[in-house]
Residue frames as a rotation matrix with the C-alpha (Angstrom) as fourth column:
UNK 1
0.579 0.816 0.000 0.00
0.816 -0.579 0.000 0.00
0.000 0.000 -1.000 0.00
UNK 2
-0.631 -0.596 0.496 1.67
0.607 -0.778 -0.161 3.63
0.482 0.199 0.853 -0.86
UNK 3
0.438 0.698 -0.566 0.29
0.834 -0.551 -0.034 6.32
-0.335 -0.457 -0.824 1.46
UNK 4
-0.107 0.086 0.991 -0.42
0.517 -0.846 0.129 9.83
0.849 0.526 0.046 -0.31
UNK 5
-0.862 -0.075 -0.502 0.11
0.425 -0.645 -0.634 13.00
-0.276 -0.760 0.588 1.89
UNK 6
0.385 0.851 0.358 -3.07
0.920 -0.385 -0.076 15.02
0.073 0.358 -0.931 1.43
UNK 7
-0.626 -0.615 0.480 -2.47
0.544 -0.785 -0.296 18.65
0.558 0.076 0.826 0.56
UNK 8
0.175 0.069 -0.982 -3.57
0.984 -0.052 0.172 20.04
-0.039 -0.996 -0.077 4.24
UNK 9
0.792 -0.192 0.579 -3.36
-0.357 -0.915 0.186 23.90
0.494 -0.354 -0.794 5.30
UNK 10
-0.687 -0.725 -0.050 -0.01
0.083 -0.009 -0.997 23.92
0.722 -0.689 0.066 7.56
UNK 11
-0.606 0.230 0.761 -2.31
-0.731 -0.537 -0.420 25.73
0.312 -0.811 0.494 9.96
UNK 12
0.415 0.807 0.419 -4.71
-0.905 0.321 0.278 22.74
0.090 -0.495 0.864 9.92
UNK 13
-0.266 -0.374 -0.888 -2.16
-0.147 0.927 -0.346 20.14
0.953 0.039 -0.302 10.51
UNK 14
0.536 0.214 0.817 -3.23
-0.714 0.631 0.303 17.74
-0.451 -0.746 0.491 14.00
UNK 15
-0.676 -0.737 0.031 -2.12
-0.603 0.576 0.552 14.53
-0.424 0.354 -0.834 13.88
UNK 16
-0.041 0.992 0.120 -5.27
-0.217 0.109 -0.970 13.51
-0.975 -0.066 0.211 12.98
UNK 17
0.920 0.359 -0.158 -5.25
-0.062 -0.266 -0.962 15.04
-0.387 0.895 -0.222 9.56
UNK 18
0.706 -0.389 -0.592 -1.64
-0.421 -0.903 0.091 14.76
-0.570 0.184 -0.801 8.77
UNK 19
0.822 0.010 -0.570 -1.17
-0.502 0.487 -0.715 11.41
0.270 0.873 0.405 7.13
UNK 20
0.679 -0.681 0.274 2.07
0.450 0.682 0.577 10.21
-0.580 -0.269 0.769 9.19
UNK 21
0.813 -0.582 -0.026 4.44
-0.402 -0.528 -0.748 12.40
0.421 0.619 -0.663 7.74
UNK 22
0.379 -0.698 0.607 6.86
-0.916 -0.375 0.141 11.41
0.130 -0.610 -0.782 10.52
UNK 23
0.548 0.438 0.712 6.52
-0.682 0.727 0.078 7.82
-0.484 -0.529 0.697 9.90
UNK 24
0.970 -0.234 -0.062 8.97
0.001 0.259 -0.966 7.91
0.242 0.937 0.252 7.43
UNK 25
0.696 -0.582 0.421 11.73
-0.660 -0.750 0.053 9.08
0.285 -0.314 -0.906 9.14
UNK 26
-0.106 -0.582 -0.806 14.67
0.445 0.697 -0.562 7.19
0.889 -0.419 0.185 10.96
UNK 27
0.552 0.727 0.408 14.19
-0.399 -0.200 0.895 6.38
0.732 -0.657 0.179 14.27
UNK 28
-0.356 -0.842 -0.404 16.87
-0.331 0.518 -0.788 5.44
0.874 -0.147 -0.464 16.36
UNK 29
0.634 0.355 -0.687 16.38
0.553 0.413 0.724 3.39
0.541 -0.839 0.065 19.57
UNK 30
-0.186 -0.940 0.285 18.09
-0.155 -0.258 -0.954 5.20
0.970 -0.222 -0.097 22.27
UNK 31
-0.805 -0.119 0.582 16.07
-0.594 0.166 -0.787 3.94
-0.003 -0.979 -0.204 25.41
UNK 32
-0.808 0.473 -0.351 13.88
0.379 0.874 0.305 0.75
0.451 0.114 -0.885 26.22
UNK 33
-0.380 0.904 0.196 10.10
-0.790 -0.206 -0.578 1.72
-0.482 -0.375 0.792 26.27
UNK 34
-0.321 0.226 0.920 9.34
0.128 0.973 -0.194 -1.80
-0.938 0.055 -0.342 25.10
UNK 35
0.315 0.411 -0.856 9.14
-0.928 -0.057 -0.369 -1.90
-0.201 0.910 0.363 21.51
UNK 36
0.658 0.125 0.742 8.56
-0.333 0.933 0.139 -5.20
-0.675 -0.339 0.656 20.30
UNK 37
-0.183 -0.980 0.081 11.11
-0.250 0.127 0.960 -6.91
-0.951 0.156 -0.268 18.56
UNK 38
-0.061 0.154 0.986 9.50
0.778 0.627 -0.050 -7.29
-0.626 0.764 -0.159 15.35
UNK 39
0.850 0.510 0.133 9.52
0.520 -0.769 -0.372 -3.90
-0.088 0.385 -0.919 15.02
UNK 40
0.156 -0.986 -0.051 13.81
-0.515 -0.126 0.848 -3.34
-0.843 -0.106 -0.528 15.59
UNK 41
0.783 -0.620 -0.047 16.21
-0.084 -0.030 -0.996 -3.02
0.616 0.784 -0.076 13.13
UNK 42
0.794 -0.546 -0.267 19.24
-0.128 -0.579 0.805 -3.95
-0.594 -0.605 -0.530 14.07
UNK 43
0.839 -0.294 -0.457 22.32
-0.503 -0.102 -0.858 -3.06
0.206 0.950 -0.233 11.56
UNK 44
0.622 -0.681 -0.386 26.27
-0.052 0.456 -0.889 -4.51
0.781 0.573 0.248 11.48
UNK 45
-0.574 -0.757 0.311 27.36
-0.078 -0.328 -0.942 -2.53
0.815 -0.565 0.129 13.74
UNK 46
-0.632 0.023 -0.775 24.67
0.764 0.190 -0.617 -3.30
0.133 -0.981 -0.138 16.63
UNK 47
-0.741 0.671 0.029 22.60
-0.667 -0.732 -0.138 0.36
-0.071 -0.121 0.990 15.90
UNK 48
-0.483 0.870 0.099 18.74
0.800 0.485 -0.352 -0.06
-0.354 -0.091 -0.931 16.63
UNK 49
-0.998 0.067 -0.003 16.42
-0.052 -0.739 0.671 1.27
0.043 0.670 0.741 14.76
UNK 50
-0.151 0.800 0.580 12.84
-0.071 0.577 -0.814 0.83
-0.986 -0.164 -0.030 14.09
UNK 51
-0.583 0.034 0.812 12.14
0.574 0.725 0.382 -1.49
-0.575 0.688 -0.442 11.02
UNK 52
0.014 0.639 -0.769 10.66
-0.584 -0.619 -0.525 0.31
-0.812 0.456 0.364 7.67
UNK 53
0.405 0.004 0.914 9.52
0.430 0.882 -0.195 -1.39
-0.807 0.472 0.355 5.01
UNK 54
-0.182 -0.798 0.575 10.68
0.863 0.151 0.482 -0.92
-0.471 0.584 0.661 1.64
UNK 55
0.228 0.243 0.943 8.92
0.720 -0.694 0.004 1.94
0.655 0.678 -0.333 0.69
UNK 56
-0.463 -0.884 -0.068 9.99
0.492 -0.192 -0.849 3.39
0.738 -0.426 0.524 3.59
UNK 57
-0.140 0.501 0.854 7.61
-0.778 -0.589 0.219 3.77
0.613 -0.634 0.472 6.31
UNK 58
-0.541 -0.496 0.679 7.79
-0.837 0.243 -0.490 2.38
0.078 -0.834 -0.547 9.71
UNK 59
-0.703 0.255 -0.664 6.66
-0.046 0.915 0.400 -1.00
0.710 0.311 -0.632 9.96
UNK 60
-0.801 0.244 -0.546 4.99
0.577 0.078 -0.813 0.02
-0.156 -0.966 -0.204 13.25
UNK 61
-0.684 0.600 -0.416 2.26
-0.500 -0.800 -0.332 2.07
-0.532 -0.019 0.847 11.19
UNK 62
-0.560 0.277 0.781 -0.67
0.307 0.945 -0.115 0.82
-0.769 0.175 -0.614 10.39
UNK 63
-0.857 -0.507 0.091 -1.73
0.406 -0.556 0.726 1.27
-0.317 0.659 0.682 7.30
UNK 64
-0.508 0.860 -0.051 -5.29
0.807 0.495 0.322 1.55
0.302 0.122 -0.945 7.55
UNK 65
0.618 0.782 -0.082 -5.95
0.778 -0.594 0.202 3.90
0.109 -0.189 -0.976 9.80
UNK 66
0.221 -0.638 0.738 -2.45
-0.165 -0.770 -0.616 6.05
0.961 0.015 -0.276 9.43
UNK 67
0.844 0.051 0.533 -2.33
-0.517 -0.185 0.836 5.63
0.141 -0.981 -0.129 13.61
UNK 68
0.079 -0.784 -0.616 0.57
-0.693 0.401 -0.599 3.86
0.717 0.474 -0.512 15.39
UNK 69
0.679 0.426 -0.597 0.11
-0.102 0.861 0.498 0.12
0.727 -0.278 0.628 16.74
UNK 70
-0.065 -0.719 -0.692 2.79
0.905 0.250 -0.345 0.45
0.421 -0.648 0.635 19.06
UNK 71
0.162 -0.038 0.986 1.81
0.010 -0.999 -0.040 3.82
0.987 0.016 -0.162 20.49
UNK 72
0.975 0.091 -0.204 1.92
0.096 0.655 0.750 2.56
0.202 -0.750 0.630 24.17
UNK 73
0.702 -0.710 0.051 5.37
0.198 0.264 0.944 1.80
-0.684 -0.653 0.326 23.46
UNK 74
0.821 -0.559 0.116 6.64
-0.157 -0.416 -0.896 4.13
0.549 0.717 -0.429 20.68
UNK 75
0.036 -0.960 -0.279 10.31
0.916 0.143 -0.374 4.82
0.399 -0.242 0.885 20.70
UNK 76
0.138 0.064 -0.988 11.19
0.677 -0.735 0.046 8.29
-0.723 -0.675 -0.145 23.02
UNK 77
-0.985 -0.150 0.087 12.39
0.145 -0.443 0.885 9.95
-0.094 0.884 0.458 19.49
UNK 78
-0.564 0.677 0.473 8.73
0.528 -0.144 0.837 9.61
0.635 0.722 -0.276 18.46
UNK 79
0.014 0.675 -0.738 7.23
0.989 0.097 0.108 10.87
0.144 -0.732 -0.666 21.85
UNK 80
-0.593 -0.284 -0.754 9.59
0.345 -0.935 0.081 14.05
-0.728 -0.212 0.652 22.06
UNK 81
-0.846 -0.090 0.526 8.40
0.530 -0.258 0.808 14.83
0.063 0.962 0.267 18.27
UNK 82
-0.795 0.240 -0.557 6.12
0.105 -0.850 -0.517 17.50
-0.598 -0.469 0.650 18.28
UNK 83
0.249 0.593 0.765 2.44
0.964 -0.076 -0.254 18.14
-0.092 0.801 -0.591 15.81
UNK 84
0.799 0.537 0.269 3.02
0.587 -0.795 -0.156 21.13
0.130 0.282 -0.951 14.62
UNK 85
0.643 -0.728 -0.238 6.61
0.163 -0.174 0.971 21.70
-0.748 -0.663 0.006 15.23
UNK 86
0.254 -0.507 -0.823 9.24
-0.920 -0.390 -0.044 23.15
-0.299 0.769 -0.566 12.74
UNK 87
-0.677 -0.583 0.450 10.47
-0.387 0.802 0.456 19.54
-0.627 0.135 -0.768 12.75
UNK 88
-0.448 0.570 0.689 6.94
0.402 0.817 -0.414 18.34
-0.799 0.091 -0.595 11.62
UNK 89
0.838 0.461 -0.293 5.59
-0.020 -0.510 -0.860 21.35
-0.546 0.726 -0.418 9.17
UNK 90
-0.130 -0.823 -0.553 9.40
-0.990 0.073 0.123 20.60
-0.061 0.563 -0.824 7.20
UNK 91
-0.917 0.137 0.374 8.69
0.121 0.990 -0.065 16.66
-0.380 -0.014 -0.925 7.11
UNK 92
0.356 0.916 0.183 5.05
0.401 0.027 -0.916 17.70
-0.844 0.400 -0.358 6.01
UNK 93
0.455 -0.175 -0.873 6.63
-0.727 -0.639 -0.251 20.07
-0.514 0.749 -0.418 3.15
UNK 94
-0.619 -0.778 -0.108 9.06
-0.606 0.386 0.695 17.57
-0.499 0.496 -0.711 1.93
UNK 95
-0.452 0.624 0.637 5.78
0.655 0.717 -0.238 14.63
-0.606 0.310 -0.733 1.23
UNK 96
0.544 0.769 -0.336 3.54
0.039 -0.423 -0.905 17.54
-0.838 0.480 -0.260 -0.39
């Protein structure tokens, strides 16, 4: 399944309406909030990640409803990440 950004107002981004923009990203592990292990990358050197498939969104998103199945136990990277944050309205530009 390929997920299309919808062209959104900035001003009316939520996470609601905003399609996982952030779901694309790399995600390092840097502290244990219990992601399951089907959901870890882990590379050559021992880095953890969280698994994306090939098109390159997180394996931890479902694709159905855009929401994330591991929210409970996201990684702390995704928790800090702001809606509506310079980090997120630049990650929303780049998909549009």
């Amino acid at each position: 399944m390929t997920i299309n950004v919808k062209n959104i107002p900035i001003s009316d981004v939520t996470c609601a309406t905003c399609q996982a923009c952030c779901c694309s990203l790399e995600v390092m592990l840097l502290s244990d909030t219990g992601v399951p292990d089907r959901h870890v990358y882990v590379d050559e050197h021992g880095k953890e990640t969280m698994l994306r498939f090939e098109d390159g969104w997180c394996s931890a998103l479902d694709r159905d409803t855009l929401l994330c199945s591991i929210y409970e136990n996201r990684p702390w990277v995704c928790r800090i990440f702001e809606m509506g944050s310079t980090e997120c309205i630049e990650e929303r530009q780049d998909k549009m």
